[in-house]
Each structure stands twice: as C-alpha cells, then as structure tokens.
C-alpha positions in Angstrom: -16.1 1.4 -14.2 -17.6 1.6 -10.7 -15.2 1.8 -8.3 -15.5 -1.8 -6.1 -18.3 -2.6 -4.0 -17.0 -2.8 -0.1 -17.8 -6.3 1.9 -20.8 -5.5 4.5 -19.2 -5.8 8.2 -20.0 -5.3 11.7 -17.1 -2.5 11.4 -19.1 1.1 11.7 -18.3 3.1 14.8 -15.4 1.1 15.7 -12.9 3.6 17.2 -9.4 4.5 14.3 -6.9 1.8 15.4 -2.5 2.2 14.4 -0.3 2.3 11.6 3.0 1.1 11.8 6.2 0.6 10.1 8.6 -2.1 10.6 11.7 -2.9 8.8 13.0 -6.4 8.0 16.4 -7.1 6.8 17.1 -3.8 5.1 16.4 -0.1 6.8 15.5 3.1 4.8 15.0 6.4 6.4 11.0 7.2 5.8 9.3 10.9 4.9 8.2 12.3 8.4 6.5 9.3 9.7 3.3 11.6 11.2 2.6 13.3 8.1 2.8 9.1 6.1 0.4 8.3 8.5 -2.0 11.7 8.0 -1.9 10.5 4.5 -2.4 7.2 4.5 -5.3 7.8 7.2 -7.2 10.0 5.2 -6.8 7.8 2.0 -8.6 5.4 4.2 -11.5 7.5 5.0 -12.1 8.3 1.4 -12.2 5.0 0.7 -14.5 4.3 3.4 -12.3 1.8 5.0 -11.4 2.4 9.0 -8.1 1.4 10.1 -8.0 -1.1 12.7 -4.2 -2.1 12.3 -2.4 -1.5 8.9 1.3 -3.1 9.5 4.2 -1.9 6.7 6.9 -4.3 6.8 10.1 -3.2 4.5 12.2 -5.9 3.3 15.1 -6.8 0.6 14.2 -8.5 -2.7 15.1 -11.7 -1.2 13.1 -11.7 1.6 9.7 -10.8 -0.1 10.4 -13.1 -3.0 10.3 -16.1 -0.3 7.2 -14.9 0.9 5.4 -14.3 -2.3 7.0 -18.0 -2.9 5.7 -19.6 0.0 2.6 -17.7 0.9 1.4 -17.4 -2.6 3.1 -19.5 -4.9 4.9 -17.3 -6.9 8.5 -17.3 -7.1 9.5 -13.8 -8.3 10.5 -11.0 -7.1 7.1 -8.1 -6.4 7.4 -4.6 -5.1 4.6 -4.8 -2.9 2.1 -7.9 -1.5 -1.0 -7.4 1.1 -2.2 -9.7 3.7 -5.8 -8.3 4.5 -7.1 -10.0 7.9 -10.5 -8.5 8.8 -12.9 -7.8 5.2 -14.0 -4.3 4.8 -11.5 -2.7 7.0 -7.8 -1.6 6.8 -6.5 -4.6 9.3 -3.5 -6.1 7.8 0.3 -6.6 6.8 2.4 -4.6 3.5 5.1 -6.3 2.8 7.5 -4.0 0.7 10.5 -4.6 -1.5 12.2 -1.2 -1.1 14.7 -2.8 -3.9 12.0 -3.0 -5.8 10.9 0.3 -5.4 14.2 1.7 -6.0 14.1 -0.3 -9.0 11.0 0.7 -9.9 11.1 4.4 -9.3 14.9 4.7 -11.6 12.6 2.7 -14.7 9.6 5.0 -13.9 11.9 8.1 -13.8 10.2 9.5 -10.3 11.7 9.9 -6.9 12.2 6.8 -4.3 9.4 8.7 -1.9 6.6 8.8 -5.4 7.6 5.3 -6.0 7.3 4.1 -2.1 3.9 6.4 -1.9 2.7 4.3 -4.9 2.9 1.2 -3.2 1.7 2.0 0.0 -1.2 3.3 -1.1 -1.3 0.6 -3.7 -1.2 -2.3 -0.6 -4.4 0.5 1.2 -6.0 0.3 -1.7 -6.0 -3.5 -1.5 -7.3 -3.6 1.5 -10.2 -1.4 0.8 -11.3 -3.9 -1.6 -10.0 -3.1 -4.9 -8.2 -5.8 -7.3 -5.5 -5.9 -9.8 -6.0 -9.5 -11.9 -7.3 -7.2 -15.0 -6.0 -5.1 -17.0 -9.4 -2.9 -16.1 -9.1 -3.5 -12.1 -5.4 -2.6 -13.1 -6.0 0.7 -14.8 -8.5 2.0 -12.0 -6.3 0.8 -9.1 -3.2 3.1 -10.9 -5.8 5.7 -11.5 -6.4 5.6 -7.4 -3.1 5.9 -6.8 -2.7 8.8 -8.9 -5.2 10.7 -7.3 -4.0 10.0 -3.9 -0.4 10.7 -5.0 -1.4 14.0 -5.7 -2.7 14.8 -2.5 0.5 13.8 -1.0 1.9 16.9 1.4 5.2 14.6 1.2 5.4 15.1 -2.5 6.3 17.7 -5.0 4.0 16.8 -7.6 6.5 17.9 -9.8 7.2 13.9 -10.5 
C-alpha cells in the first residue's frame, strides 16, 4: 500500500515552529524532553510534514474519555486522540491517556516510555495525514510506528 497522499498547502519554506508538553490532571516524568522533541522532529521531516505547533496534552482516563465523548462522540476510554488544525502540516493538539498507556504497555509487555513513544508518534503520524478506520490504514500506521520506534535514541530496542 502507498503510503498516504499529503493535502497540497501554501506550507513550503515556512520556518520549524514548537513542540510542547502539557500535563492535565495527572503528571508523569517524561524521557529527556530535548531528545522527545529531536525525535519527534525528525519523524516529521520524513514524513514531509513541518511543525508549526504540535501540542501533547497528558491526561487521566477520565479526562480524555469526556473529550472523545464530547468532541467525538464516543464514550470510551482511548489512549491517544489528535486534533489536526492546519492540513498538511504538524499544527495541532495530542491528547494522551497515560492510564492508558500504562495499561497498554503492561498487556503489550513493553516499557511505559515504548508504549508512550507509540502513541506520540501514532497522534504525528495523524497529523501527517495517515488514517486508522481500516484494518489496512491500521496495519501501515503500526508499521510506521515501528519503524520510527526503532529509531528512538530514548529506547532500547530491546522491547
């Protein structure tokens, strides 16, 4: 499958813009926040996506169930959900469940830090323009995280 096709926009030459995490009703301490951002920067650049202002927001269960509830209609709980605001560029808000991801990463047998990786990159890869309503757009957005997982200096790759 072809990877997806990016949206034509007015974005080339625009100067890098931030990446920044905020925490909502529940605090983790984070891998070395410089070398998150290297990563997540570059994941952007291979996708071909410039970051204008990329916004992680860690929350409780709780909190991001009533968001997916009132934002997108679905009242469950989700690890991870991506409000993209400018098409073809990484310019939006992850919202993560670090419950869920602790959940997540004890069922999947990998660390907390491989499971929170997976999900940031998951909500970047989002908003570089891939999907995940198919089992297809599914398999090659878990194939993308894979790849970029394994160019995580934060990681051990022994997970």
């Amino acid at each position: 499958m072809d990877p997806p096709m990016h949206i034509e926009s007015p974005l080339e030459g625009l100067e890098q813009g931030s990446i920044a995490f905020c925490f909502e009703d529940i605090r983790v301490e984070l891998p070395p926040e410089a070398t998150l951002k290297a990563w997540l920067q570059a994941i952007a650049e291979a996708e071909g996506t410039p970051v204008l202002e990329l916004t992680y927001i860690f929350t409780s269960d709780e909190y991001l169930r009533r968001i997916n509830a009132q934002y997108l209609k679905h009242d469950y709980y989700t690890d991870v959900i991506t409000f993209p605001y400018t098409p073809g560029a990484a310019h939006g808000d992850v919202f993560i469940s670090l419950e869920r991801v602790r959940e997540n990463a004890r069922q999947y047998d990998v660390s907390f830090e491989h499971e929170l990786c997976r999900v940031m990159a998951h909500g970047l890869l989002h908003l570089a323009g891939y999907t995940d309503a198919t089992d297809a757009e599914r398999a090659r957005m878990r194939q993308k995280e894979d790849e970029y997982l394994r160019q995580n200096p934060l990681l051990s790759h022994s997970d």
